[in-house]
N, C-alpha and C positions, 0 to 999 in steps of 0.2 A: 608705371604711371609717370615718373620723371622724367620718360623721352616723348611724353606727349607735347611738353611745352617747348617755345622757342626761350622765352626770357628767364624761366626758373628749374632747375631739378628740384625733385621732392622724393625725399627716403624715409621710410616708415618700418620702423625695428623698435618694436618691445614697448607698443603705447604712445612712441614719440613719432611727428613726424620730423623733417628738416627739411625744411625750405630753401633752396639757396638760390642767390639772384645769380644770373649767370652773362647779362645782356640783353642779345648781341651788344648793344653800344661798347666804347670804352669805360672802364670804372663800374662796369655795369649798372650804364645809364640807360635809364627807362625810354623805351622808344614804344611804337605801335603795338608792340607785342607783349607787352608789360602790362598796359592799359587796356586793351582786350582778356587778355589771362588770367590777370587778378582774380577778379568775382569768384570766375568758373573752382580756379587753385581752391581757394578757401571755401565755396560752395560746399566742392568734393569734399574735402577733408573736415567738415564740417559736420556732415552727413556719413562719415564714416565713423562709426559706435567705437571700431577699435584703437582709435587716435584721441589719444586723453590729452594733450599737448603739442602743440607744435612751437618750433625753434625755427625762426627766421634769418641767415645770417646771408654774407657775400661770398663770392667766389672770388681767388685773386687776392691782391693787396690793399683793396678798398671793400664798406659796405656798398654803396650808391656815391657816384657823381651826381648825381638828381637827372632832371629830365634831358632824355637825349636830345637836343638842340639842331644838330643837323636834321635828325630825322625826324624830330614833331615841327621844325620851321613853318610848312607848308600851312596847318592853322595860323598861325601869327600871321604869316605873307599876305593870306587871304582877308584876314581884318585889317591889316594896313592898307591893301592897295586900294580899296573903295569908301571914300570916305561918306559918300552920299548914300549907299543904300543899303538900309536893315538888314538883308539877307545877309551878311556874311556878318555883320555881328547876332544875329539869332542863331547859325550854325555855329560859332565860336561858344555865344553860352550852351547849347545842349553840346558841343567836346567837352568842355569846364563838368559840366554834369557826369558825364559818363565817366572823365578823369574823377571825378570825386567818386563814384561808386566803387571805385577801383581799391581806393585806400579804405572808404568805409565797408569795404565787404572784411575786411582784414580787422578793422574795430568790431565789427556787428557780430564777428566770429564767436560762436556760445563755447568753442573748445579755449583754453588758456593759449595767450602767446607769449615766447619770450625771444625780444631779441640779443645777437649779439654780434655788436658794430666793431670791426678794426678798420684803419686808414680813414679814409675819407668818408663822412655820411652830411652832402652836403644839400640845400633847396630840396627834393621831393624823398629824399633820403630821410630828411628830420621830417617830413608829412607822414614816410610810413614808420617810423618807429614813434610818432607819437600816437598812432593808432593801436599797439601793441600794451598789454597788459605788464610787462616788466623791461626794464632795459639792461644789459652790463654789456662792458668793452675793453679792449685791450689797452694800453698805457699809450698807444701811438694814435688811435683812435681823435678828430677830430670833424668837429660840429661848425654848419654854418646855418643862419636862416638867410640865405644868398639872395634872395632874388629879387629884394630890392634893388641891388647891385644892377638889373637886368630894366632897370625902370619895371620893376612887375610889382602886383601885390598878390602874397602866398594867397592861391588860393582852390589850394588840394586837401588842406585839413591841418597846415602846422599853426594857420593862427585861431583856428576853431577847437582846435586839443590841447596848443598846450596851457593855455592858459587854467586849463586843470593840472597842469603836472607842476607848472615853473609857479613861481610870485609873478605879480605883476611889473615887477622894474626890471629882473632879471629878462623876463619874454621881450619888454619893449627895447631893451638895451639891444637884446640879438637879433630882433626885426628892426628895428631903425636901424642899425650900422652895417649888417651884413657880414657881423666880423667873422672870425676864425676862434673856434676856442678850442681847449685841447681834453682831454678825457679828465684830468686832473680838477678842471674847471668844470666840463660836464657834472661830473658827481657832486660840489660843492653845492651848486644851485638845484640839484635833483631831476637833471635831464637822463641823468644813469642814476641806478642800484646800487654799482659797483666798479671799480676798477682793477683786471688784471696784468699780468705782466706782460700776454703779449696774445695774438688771436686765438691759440689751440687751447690757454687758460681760459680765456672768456666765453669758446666755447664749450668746454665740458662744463663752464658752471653752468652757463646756461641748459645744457643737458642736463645736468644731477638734480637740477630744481624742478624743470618737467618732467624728471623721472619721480621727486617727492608727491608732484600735482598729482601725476599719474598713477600715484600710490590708492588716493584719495575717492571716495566715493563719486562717480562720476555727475551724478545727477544732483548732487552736492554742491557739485562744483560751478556748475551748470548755473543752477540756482544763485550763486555768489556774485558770478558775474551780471547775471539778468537783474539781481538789485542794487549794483556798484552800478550798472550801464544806464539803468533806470532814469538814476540822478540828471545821467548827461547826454541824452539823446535829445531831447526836445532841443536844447540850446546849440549843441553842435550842429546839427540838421539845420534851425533859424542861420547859425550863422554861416554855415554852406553855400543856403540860399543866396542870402544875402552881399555876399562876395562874391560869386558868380553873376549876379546883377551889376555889380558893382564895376567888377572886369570887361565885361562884356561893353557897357558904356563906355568907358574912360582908359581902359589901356590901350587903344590904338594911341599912339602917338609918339611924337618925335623923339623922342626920349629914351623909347621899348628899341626904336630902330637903333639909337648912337648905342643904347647899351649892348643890343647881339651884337653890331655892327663891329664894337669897339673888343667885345669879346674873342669875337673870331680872329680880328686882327692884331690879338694880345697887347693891347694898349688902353689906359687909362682912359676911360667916357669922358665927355664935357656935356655935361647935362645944362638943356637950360629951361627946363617946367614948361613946356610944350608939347 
């Protein structure tokens, strides 16, 4: 099943599967193929009886760099170049859409998930582990909600989930600044479980805990999460919507451009709210 996809392998031994991102991008950043794959990855494995758990992790030295920028550009280009007419912001909200089903198929998942993050998990990286049932990471492991930085506002599922996971001044602190924070800070404010000493730690815990899940009565389990999810579907979903609208209006502009612009060419933005 694992050479079916371009952007993830998936290995399934003993109740567990393992998901791993694998690219193509660098940092195994989400491109075209990521965002098609999704749904179907966790559909499958969803629908397979013998997978009581799945473990999400990266390939390489990072979880996610977040969204692959060279290769999804062509959305953004096409709402910046036409400012006068609808059609290419109504094709920008239904991609927003179908990017969100990508991560929400991984929340909506009735099997448990658990990630586990080393090096970088940075903009669409924190989208998909705030969609996941548990989180733990290696000690080198670090967190952004970037995409402010990009003149953007998140709007894949990190500001519609975590605001279940985190407090409310902790979330705003790392969506207003864009900062960096490191595994150590992770854990304090409760964006991780746990912290290990280093990726092969974080990931066998993560294994051993989907192996306890997997111990477990499956339709049990099932059960647990459909009235832990229960709580947070209507509200995640509203605010989905709602941010997709939202993007679709108001991120083209000068601002989105200085920020890739200024990215690509590895220097500081001068933003000026246009």
């Amino acid at each position: 099943m694992g050479d079916a996809y371009e952007s993830v392998t998936v290995d399934i031994d003993d109740h567990i599967a393992q998901v791993t991102l694998v690219g193509p991008g660098k940092g195994n950043a989400m491109g075209p193929a990521f965002w098609a794959e999704m749904p179907d990855v966790f559909a499958t494995l969803d629908a397979d009886r013998d997978v009581r758990a799945i473990v999400l992790t990266g390939s390489g030295k990072n979880f996610s760099y977040g969204l692959d920028l060279p290769a999804m550009g062509g959305a953004l280009s096409d709402v910046m170049s036409d400012g006068t007419s609808a059609r290419p912001r109504a094709e920008f909200h239904a991609t927003v859409l179908r990017m969100q089903r990508a991560i929400s198929a991984v929340a909506d998942c009735r099997t448990p998930t658990i990630a586990s993050v080393h090096g970088w998990c940075i903009g669409g990286g924190v989208d998909l582990i705030s969609a996941v049932d548990i989180r733990y990471a290696s000690a080198d492991a670090k967190f952004s909600v970037r995409e402010v930085k990009l003149a953007m506002v998140a709007d894949v599922g990190s500001l519609a989930r975590l605001p279940l996971i985190l407090t409310d001044g902790h979330l705003r602190e790392l969506a207003l600044t864009g900062k960096d924070i490191d595994a150590a800070r992770a854990e304090k404010i409760g964006l991780v479980n746990d912290v290990y000493d280093d990726a092969e730690a974080s990931l066998a815990a993560a294994r051993a805990t989907a192996a306890e899940i997997a111990a477990n009565p499956p339709l049990t389990i099932n059960g647990i999460k459909d009235v832990l999810d229960q709580q947070r579907i209507a509200r995640v979903s509203e605010s989905l919507r709602y941010v997709a609208a939202w993007n679709s209006a108001m991120l083209p502009s000068k601002d989105l451009t200085e920020g890739i612009t200024a990215t690509f060419e590895k220097r500081p933005p001068k933003f000026t709210g246009e």
